[in-house]
C-alpha positions in Angstrom: 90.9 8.0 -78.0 89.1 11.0 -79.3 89.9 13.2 -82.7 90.5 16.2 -82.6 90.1 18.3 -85.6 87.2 20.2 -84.6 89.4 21.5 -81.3 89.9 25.2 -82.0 91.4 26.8 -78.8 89.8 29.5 -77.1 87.0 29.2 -80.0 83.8 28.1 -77.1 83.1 26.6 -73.8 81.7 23.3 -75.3 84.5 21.1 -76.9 86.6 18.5 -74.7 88.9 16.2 -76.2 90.1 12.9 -73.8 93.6 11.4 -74.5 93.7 8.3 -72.0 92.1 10.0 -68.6 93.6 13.7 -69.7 91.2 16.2 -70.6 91.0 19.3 -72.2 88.6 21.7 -71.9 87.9 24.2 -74.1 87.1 28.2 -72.6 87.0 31.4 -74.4 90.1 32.9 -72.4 91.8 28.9 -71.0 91.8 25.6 -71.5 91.6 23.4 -68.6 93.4 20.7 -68.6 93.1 17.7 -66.1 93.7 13.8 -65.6 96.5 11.5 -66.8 98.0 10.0 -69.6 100.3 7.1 -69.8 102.5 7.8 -73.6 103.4 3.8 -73.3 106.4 2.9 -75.7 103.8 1.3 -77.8 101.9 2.2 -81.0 99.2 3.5 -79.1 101.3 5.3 -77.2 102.9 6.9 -80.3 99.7 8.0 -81.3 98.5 9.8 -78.4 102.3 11.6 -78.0 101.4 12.8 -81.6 97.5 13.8 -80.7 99.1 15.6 -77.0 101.9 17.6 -79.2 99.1 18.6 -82.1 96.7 19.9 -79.5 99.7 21.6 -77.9 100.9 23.0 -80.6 97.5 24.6 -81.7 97.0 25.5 -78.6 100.6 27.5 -78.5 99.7 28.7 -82.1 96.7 30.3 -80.7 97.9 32.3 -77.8 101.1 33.7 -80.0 97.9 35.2 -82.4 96.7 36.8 -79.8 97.4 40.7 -77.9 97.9 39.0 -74.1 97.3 40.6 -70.9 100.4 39.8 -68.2 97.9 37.9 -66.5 94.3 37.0 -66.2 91.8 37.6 -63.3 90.9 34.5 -62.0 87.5 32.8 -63.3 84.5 35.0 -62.1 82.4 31.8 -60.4 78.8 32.1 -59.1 77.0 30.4 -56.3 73.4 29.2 -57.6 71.2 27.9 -54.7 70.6 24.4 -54.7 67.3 23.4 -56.9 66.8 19.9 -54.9 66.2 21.9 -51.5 
């Protein structure tokens, strides 16, 4: 289970934090977030309900700072040719 006090949301596109098989990506204007988690009735589990609701609640935190749009365009993504041939 990763830590996660160096997750600032919306801060870069480099940090990823992994609770179980969920990740979550940090992006300047989303995070991404992806896989599963099983919050077993379990100290363990405890312990990644509590890391899930910090990084939520940061997460929340940061968007009520912020002036939002109604809505984002989607990502702009580009098509690079294939280096290998």
């Amino acid at each position: 289970m990763s830590s996660t006090p160096n997750f600032a949301p919306y801060a870069n596109e480099a940090d990823v934090v992994e609770i179980g098989n969920l990740m979550l990506e940090n992006r300047l204007d989303r995070i991404t977030i992806s896989g599963d988690v099983d919050l077993t009735a379990d100290k363990d589990g405890l312990a990644r309900a509590r890391q899930l609701r910090d990084l939520l609640g940061r997460i929340v935190a940061g968007l009520e700072g912020k002036d939002l749009p109604d809505r984002l365009p989607p990502p702009d993504v580009k098509t690079v040719a294939n280096p290998f041939g």
